[in-house]
C-alpha positions as CSV (number, residue, x, y, z in Angstrom):
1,X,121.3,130.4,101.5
2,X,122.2,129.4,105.3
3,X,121.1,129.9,108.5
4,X,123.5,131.2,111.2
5,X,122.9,128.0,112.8
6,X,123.6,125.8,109.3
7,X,126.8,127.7,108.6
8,X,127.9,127.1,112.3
9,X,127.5,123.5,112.0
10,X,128.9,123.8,108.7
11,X,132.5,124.4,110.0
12,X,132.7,121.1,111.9
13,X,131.8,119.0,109.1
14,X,130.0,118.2,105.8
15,X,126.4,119.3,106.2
16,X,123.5,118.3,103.8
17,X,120.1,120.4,103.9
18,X,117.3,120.7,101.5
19,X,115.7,124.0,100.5
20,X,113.1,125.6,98.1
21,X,113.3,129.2,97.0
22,X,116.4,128.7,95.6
23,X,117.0,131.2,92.4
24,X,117.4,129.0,89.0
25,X,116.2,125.8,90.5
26,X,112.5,125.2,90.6
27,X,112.0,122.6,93.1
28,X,113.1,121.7,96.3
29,X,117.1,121.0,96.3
30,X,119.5,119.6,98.4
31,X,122.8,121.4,99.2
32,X,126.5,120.2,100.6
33,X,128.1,122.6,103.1
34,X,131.6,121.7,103.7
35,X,134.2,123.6,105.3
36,X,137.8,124.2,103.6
37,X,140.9,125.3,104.0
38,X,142.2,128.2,102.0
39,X,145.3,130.9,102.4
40,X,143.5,133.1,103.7
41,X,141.1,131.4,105.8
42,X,138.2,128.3,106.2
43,X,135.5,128.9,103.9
44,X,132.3,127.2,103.3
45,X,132.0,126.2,100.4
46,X,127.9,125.7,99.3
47,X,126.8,123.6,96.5
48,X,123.6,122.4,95.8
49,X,121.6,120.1,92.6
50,X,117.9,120.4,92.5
51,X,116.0,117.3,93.4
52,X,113.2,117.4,90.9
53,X,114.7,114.0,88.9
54,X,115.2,112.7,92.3
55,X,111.2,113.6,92.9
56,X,110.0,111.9,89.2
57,X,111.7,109.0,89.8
58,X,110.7,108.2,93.5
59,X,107.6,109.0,92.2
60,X,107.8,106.1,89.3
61,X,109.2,104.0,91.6
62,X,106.3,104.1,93.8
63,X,103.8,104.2,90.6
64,X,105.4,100.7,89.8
65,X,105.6,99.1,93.4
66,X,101.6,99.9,94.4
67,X,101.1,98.4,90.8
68,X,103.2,95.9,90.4
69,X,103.4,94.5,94.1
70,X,99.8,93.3,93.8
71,X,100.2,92.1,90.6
72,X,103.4,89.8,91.7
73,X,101.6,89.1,95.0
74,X,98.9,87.4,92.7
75,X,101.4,85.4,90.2
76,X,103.4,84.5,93.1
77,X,100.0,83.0,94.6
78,X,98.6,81.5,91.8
79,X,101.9,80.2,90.7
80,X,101.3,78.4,94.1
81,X,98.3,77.4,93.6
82,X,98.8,75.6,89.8
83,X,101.4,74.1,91.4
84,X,99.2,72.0,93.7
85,X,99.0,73.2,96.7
86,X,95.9,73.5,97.8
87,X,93.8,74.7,95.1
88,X,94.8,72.2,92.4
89,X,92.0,70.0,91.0
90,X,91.6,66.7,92.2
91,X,93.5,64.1,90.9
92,X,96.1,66.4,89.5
93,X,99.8,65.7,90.9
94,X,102.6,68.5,91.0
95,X,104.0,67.4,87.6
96,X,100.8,68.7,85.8
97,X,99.8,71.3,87.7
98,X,102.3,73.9,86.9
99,X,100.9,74.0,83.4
100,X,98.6,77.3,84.3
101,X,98.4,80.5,82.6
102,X,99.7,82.5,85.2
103,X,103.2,82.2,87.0
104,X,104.2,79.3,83.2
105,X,106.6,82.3,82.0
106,X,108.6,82.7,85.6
107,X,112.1,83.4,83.0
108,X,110.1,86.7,81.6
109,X,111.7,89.9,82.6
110,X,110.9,93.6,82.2
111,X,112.6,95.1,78.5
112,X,115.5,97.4,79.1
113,X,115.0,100.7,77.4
114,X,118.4,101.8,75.4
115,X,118.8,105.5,77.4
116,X,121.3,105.0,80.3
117,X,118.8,106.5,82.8
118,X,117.1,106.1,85.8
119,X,114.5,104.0,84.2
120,X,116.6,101.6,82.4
121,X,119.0,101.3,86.0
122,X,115.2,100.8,88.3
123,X,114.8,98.1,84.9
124,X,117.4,96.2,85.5
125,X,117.1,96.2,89.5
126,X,114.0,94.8,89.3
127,X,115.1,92.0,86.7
128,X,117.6,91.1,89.3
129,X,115.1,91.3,92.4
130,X,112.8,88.8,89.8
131,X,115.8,86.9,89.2
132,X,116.2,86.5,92.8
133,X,113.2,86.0,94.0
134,X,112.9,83.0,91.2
135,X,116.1,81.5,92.5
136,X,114.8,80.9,96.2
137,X,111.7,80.0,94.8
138,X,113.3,76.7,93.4
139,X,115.4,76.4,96.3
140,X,112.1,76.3,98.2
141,X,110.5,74.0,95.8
142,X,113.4,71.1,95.9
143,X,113.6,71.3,99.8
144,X,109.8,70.7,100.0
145,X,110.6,67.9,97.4
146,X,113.3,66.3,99.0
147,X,111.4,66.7,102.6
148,X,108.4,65.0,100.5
149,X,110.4,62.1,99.5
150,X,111.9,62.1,102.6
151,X,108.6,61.7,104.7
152,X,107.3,58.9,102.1
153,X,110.4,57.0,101.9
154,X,110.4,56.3,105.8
């Protein structure tokens, strides 16, 4: 399963590799060669887990990020922009421009499915990256309030 040169560098210390080919796995997998101690002698001791779930949910998570990045990118921008700054229509102050379709549910998470996987732990991850992105969001918005009144109160 080993090279010479993998099993030599094997009895200094923990090694990780990753291999195909390997019988009763599939895909790719990674393996854990570590070194120990026995009556009669050091061992390596060789275990491996196959890396396909690994694989499918890389690959989700990417599926999700070149979709959903945009897709925040352009709530995040037009949340901006109902807000008043810049794009708002004339005559409109900050109070009633956040009325807008987009960016008027910032509170809304992704549902959680029920299965303690790797899609329900990416789930909640990505609630709590919402969660705080939304928090310095409003930590943004009262500091350019308080500057505001600052500036207009001088």
């Amino acid at each position: 399963m080993l090279s010479r040169s993998q099993l030599a560098e094997a009895t200094t210390s923990p090694s990780f590799y990753e291999r195909g080919g390997i019988p009763g796995i599939d895909t790719n997998a990674r393996l854990l060669a570590a070194p120990i101690d026995t009556a009669t002698g050091e061992l390596i001791v060789v275990v491996g887990s196959s890396l396909g779930d690994r694989n499918d949910a890389l690959d989700g998570l990417t599926a999700l990020f070149l979709i959903g990045g945009p897709i925040c990118g352009a709530a995040r921008l037009a949340r901006r922009l109902s807000r008043g700054g810049g794009g708002a229509a004339p005559g409109r102050g900050d109070a009633a421009a956040g009325g807008g379709d987009l960016g008027s549910r910032p509170e809304e998470r992704l549902p959680i499915p029920p299965a303690r996987d790797q899609l329900r732990r990416l789930g909640l991850t990505l609630n709590e990256m919402l969660a705080r992105i939304d928090a310095t969001l409003e930590r943004e918005r009262r500091f350019v309030d308080d500057a505001s009144h600052e500036l207009r109160t001088r």
